[in-house]
C-alpha positions in Angstrom: -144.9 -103.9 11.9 -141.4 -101.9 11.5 -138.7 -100.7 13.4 -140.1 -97.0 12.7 -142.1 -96.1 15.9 -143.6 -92.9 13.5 -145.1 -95.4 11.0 -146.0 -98.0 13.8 -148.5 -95.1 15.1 -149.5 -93.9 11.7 -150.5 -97.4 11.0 -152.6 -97.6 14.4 -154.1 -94.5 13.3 -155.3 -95.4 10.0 -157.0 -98.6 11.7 -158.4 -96.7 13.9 -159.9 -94.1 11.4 -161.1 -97.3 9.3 -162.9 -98.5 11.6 -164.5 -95.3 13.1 -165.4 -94.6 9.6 -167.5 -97.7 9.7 -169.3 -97.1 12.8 -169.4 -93.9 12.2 -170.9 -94.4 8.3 -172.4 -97.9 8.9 -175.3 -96.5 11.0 -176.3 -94.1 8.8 -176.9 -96.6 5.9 -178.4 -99.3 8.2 -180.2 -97.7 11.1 -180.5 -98.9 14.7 -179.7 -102.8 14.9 -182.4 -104.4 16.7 -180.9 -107.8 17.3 -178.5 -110.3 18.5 -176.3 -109.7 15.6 -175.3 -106.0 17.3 -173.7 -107.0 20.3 -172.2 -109.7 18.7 -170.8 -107.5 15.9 -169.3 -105.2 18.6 -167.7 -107.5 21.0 -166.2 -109.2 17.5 -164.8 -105.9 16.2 -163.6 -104.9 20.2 -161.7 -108.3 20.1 -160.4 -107.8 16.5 -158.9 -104.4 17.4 -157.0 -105.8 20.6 -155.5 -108.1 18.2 -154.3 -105.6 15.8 -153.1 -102.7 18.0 -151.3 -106.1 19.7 -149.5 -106.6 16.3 -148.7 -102.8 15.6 -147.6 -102.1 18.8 -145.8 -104.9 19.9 -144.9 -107.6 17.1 -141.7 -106.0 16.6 -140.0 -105.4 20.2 -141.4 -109.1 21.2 -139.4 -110.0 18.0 -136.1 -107.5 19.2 -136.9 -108.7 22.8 -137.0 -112.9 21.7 -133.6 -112.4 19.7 -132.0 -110.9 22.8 -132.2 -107.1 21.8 -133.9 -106.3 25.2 -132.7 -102.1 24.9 -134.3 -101.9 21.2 -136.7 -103.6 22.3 -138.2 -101.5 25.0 -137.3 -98.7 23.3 -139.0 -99.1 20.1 -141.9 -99.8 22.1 -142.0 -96.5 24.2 -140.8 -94.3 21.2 -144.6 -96.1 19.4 -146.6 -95.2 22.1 -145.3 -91.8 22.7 -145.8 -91.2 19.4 -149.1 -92.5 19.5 -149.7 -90.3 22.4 -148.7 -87.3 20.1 -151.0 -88.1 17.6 -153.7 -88.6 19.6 -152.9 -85.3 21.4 -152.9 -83.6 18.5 -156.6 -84.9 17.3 -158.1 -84.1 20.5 -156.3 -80.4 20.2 -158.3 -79.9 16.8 -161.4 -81.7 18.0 -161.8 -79.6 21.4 -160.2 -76.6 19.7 -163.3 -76.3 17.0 -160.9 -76.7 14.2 -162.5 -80.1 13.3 -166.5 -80.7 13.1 
């Protein structure tokens, strides 16, 4: 994605809220899915998120890493996933706290 590790985190966020948002939303309009097509539709999207968060979190230090920049590398990587961890602190602070419903 970028060098930024704060936007590499907002961005998994943001997929992550998409596609919540879907689940979330989708069975409302639909209703309980009585057929092959759930499973399949859940093991597809399971799949499809490996492959993004793969991309957010590590297209950029594999790239650092492949043109010899092993430091920046790792450290872009930790500095995304710490502040990934942040992130997700902070939304289970306002989801166990009451603040969100």
């Amino acid at each position: 994605m970028t060098k930024n590790p704060f936007l590499n985190a907002i961005g998994a966020i943001l997929y992550i809220a998409v596609v919540a948002s879907v689940m979330f939303y989708g069975t409302k309009i639909s209703g309980p899915v009585d057929s092959i097509i759930g499973p399949i539709a859940a093991i597809s999207l399971f799949t499809l998120s490996a492959a993004v968060m793969a991309y957010v979190f590590g297209y950029e230090p594999f790239q650092l890493y492949f043109d010899g920049k092993k430091k920046q590398a790792l450290d872009l990587a930790l500095k995304t996933i710490a502040a990934f961890a942040i992130i997700t602190a902070i939304i289970l602070v306002l989801l166990f706290s009451g603040a969100v419903r």
